[in-house]
C-alpha positions in Angstrom: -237.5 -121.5 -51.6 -236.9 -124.6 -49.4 -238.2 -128.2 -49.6 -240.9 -128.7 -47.8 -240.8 -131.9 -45.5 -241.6 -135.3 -47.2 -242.8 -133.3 -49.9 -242.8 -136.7 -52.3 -245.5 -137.9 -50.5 -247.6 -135.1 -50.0 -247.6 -133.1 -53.1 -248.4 -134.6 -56.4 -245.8 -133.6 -59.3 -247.6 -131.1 -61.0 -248.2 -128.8 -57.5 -243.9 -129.3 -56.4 -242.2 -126.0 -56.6 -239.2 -125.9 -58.9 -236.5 -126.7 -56.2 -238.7 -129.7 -55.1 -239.1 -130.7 -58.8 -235.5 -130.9 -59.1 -234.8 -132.6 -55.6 -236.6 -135.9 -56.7 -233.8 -136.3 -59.2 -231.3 -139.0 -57.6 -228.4 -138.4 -59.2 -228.1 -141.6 -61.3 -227.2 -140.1 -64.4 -229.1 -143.5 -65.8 -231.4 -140.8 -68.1 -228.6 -139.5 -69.8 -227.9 -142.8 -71.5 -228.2 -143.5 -75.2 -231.2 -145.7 -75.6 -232.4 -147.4 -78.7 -236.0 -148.2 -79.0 -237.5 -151.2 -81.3 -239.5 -149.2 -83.5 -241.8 -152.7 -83.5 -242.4 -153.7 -80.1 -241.6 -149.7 -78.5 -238.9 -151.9 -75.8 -236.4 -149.4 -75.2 -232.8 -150.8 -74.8 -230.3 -149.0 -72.3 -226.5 -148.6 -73.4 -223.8 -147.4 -71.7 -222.7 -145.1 -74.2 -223.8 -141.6 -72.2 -224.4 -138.4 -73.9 -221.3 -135.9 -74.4 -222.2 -133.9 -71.4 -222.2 -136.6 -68.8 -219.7 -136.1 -66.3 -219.1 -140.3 -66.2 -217.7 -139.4 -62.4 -220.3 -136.9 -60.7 -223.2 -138.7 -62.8 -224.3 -135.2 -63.3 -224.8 -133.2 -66.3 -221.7 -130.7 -67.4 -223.7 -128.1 -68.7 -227.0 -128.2 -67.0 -228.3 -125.1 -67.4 -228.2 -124.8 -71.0 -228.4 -128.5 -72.0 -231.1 -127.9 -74.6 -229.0 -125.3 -76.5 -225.9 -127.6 -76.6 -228.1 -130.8 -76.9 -231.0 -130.3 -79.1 -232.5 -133.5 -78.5 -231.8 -133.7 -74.4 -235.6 -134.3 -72.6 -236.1 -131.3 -70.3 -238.5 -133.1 -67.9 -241.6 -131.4 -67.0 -244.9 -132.1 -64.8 -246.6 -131.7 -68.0 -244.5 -133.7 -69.8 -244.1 -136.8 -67.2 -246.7 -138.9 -69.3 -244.9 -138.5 -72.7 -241.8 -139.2 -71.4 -242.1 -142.1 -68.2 -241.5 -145.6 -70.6 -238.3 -144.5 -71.2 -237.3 -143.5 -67.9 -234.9 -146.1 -65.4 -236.9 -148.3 -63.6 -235.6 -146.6 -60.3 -236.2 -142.7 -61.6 -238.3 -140.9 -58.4 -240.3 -139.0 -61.3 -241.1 -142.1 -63.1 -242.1 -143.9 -59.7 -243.7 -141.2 -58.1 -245.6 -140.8 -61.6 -247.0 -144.5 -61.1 -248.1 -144.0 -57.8 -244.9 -145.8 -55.9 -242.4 -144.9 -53.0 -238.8 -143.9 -53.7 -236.2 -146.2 -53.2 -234.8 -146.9 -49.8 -231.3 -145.5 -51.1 -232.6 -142.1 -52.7 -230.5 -139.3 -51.3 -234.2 -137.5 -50.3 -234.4 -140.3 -47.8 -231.0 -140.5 -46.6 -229.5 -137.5 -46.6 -226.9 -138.3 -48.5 -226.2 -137.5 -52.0 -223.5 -140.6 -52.2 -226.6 -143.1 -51.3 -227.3 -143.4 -54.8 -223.8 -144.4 -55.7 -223.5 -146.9 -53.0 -226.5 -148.4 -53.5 -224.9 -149.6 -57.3 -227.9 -147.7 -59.1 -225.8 -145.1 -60.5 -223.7 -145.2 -64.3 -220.9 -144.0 -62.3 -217.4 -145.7 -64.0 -218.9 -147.6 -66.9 -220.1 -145.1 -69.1 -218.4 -144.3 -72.8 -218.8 -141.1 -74.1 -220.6 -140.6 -77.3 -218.1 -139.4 -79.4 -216.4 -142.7 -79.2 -218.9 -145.2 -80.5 -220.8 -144.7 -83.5 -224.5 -144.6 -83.7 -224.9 -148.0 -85.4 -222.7 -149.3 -82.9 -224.5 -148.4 -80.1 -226.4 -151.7 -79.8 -222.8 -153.6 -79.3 -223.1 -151.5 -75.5 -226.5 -152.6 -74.6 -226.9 -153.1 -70.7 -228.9 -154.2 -68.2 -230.2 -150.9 -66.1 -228.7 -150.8 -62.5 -231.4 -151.0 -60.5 -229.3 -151.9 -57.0 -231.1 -153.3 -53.9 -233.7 -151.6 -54.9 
């Protein structure tokens, strides 16, 4: 399969073919943050305390293919799951924006051809993450952050 050209803009999510479905992500590793979310108001909090499989330098999941199985509670993002799952999602997230109807990002790697866009751009958690296993759970709110949303 390849990527058809500008695909973003012509296809809607639920018609993309799996490699297309998987192009949109950026690269940001922002989604595989801890997040806490007030059980009163649903605002959902960012921290930088990443889940165990984060690779805090790539910004890319260590064991992608079989995530689920090590991480029971990691989000495998689907079309049909998009609606469930987009309040949660960074700000800058092409599924999440292309979900609500608006453009990617100037810096997304689809547009510039370069995978290290979303780095430069200062969107990704690249260098500031903590892993998991070194904060506890009711600590987590002590590594709240604002989400790195760059020049978007």
């Amino acid at each position: 399969m390849t990527l058809r050209p500008n695909f973003w803009q012509e296809i809607p999510l639920a018609k993309m073919n799996a490699e297309e479905w998987e192009a949109l992500c950026d690269g940001c590793g922002k989604c595989c943050l801890n997040k806490i979310e007030d059980a009163d108001t649903g605002e959902v909090f960012l921290t930088r305390v990443a889940c165990r499989l984060l690779d805090d330098q790539t910004c890319q999941c260590g064991q992608y293919e079989i995530r689920k199985r090590i991480v029971p509670e990691c989000i495998v993002l689907k079309p049909e799951t998009i609606d469930k799952h987009a309040y949660w999602m960074p700000q800058t997230c092409a599924y999440r924006l292309l979900h609500q109807g608006k453009p990617l990002p100037h810096w997304h790697p689809l547009l510039t051809g370069d995978p290290q866009s979303v780095h430069e751009a200062g969107v990704s958690v690249r260098g500031f993450t903590v892993p998991e296993f070194e904060v506890d759970e009711d600590e987590w709110e002590g590594h709240i952050i604002e989400e790195p949303i760059g020049d978007s």
